[in-house]
LOKE-715783 format. One record per residue (C-alpha): residue number from 1; residue in one letter; x, y, z. Coordinates in steps of 0.1 Angstrom, whole numbers. Layout:
REC     k   r      xx      yy      zz
REC   NUM   A       X       Y       Z
...
***
This chain:
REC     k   r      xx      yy      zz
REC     1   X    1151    -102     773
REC     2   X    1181     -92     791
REC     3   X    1203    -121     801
REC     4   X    1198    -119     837
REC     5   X    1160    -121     832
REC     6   X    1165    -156     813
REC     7   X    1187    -170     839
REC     8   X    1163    -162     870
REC     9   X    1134    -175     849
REC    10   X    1150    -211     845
REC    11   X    1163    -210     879
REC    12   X    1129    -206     889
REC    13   X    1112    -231     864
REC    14   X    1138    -255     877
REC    15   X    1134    -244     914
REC    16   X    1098    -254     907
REC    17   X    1105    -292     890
REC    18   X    1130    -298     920
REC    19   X    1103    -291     948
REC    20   X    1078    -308     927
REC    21   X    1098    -337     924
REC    22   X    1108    -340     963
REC    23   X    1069    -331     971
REC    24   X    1060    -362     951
REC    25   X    1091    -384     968
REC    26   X    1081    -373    1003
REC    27   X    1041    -373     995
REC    28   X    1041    -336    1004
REC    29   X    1012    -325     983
REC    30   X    1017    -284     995
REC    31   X    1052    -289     983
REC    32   X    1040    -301     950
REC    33   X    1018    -274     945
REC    34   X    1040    -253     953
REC    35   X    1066    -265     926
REC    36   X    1044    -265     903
REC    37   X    1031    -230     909
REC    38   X    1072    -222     907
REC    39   X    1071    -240     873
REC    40   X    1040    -217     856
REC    41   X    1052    -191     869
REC    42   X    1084    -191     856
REC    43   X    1071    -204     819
REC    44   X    1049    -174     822
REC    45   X    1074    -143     825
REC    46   X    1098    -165     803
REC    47   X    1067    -162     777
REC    48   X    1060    -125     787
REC    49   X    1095    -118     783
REC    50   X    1095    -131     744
REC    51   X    1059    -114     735
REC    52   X    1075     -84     749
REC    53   X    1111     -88     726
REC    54   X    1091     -96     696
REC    55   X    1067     -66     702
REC    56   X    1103     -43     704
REC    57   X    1116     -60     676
REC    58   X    1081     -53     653
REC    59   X    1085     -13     664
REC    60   X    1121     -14     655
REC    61   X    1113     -30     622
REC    62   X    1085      -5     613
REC    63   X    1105      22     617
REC    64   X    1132      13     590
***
């Protein structure tokens, strides 16, 4: 995963918690879903992103 992929991942993950958060303080339940749909999302390229390194790394091991 390149290094600009991480960062905009855990910006997005903690884009997510913040607007979660201030959904929950304001009682803003659209804002809440919406952070936590930021939150998923984010943990689910993040994961994508590692199944996808460790797939490279497999093929790059193989053909040694």
């Amino acid at each position: 995963m390149t290094f600009q992929k991480k960062i905009r991942n855990k910006f997005q993950i903690t884009r997510g918690r913040a607007r979660q958060k201030l959904g929950r303080a304001t009682g803003n339940r659209r804002m809440q879903a919406e952070g936590l749909a930021d939150r998923i999302g984010g943990n689910v390229k993040q994961a994508g992103q590692q199944v996808k390194d460790a797939g490279r790394d497999l093929r790059r091991g193989v053909k040694r």
